[in-house]
C-alpha positions as CSV (number, residue, x, y, z in Angstrom):
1,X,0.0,0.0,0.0
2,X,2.9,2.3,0.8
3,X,4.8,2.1,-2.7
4,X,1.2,2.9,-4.2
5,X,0.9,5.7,-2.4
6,X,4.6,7.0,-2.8
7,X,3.9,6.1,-6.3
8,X,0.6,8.4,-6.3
9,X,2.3,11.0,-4.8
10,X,5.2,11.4,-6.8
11,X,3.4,11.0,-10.2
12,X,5.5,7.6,-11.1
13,X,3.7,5.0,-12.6
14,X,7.4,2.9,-13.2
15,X,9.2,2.1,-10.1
16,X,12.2,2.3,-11.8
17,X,11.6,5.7,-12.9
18,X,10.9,6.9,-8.9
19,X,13.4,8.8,-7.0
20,X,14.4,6.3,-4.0
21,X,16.6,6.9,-1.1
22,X,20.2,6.1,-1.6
23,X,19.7,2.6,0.8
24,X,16.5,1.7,-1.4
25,X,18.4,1.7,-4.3
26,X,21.6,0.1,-2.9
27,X,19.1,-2.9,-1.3
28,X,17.2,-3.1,-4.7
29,X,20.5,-4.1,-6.3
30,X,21.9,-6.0,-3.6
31,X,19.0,-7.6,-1.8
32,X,19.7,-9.2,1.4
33,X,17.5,-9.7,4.2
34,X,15.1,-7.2,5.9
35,X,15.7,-7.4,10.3
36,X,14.5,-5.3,12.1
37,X,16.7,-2.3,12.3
38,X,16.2,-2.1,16.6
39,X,17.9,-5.4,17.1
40,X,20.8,-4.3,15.4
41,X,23.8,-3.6,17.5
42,X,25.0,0.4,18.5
43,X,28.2,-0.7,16.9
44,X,26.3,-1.6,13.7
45,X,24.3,0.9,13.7
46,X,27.8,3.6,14.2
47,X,30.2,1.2,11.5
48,X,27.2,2.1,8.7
49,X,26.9,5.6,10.1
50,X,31.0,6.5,10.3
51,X,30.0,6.2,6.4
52,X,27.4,8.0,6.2
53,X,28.7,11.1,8.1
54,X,31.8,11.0,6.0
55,X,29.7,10.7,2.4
56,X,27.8,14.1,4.3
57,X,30.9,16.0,5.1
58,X,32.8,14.9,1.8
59,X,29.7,16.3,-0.3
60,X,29.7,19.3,1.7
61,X,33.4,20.2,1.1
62,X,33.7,19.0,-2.4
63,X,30.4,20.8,-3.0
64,X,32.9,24.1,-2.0
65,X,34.5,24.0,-5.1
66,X,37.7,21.9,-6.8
67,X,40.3,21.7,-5.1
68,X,43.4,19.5,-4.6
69,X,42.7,16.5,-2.7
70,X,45.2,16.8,0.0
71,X,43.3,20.1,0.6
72,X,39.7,18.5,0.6
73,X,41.2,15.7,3.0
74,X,42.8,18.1,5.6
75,X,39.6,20.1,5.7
76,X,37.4,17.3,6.0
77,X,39.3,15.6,8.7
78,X,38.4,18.5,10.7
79,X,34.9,17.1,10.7
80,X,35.4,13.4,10.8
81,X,37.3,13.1,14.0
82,X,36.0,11.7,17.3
83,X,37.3,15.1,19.0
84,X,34.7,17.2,16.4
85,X,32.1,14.9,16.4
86,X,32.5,14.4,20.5
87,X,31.9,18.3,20.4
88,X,29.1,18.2,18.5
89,X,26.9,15.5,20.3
90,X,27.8,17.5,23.3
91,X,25.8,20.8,21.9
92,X,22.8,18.4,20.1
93,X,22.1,15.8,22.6
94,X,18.8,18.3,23.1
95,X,17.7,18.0,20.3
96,X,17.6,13.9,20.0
97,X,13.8,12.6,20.0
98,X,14.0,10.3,22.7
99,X,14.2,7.3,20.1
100,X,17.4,8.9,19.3
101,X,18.5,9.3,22.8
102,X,18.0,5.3,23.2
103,X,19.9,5.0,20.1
104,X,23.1,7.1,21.3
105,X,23.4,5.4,24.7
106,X,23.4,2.2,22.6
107,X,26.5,3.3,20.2
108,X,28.1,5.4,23.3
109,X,27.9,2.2,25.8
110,X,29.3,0.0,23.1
111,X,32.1,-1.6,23.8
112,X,34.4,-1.1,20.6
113,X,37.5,-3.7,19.6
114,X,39.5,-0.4,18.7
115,X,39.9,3.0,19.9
116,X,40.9,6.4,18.3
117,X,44.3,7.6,17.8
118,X,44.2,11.3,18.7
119,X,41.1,11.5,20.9
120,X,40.5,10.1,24.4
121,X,38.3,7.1,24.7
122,X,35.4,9.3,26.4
123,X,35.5,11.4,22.5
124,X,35.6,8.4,21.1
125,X,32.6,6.4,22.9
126,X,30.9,9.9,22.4
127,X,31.3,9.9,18.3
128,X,30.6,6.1,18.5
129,X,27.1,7.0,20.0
130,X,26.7,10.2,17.4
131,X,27.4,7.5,14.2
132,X,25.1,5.0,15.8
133,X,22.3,8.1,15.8
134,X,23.1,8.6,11.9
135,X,23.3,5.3,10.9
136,X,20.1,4.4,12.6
137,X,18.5,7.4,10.7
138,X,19.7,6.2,7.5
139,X,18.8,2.6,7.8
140,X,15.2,4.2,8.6
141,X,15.2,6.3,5.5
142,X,15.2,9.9,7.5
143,X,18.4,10.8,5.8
144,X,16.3,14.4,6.0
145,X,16.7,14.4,9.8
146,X,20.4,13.0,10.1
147,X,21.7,15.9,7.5
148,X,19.7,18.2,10.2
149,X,21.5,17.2,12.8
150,X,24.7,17.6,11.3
151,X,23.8,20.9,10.1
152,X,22.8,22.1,13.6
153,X,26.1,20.1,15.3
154,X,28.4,21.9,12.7
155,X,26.6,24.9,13.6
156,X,26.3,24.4,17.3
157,X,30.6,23.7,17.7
158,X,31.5,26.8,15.1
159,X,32.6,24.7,12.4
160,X,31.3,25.9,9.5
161,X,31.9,24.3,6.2
């Protein structure tokens, strides 16, 4: 009932003609089985979402213009590292819904094989916990939410894009 209606709504009669999120299309090509997303584990859920914060931040500063890539690389690393992304769960853990609350304190309480290199392991568990939160949005579809929150954690710890 749901694809009619997305169907409907979008005025696509072909399925393969409809705009689909990014993980519909990727599932479509490479089907797999369907679990339920809430059994997964908070390190699951923040292994698929260090990839999905990355692919946000590397648009981002590509979308800034051409540049070398040693250049793109040393700006984006400014965003990608436990210490930033510590900094910025800090400033938005007001604004999780309390689904994503439960979700953080999965990720955060994980307990990881590995730790970072240049952040202590409290930054660390933090950013775990924040990547669990995106991942678990994308896996649900509300990439329009997780690009929100990294918008408004950017925002929140001054580091502008």
């Amino acid at each position: 009932m749901e694809e009619g209606i997305r169907e409907k709504e979008s005025g696509c009669a072909d399925r393969d003609m409809c705009p689909h999120s990014l993980r519909e299309t990727i599932a479509a090509v490479f089907p797999g089985k369907c679990p339920d997303i809430r059994t997964y584990s908070g390190l699951t859920l923040a292994y698929i979402g260090d990839v999905v914060y990355d692919l946000i931040i590397r648009t981002a500063v590509v979308g800034r213009g051409n540049r070398p890539v040693n250049d793109l690389h040393r700006i984006t690393v400014k965003y990608v590292s436990a210490t930033a992304q510590a900094k910025m769960v800090q400033l938005l853990a007001d604004s999780f819904t309390e689904e994503e609350k439960a979700v953080y304190q999965r990720g955060k309480n994980a307990k990881p094989h590995t730790t970072a290199k240049n952040a202590s392991v409290a930054d660390y568990l933090k950013a775990t916990g924040f990547e669990a939160v995106i991942g678990y949005l994308y896996l649900t579809d509300n990439m329009g939410r997780a690009l929100e929150l990294v918008k408004k954690g950017i925002t929140l710890a001054g580091l502008e894009i």
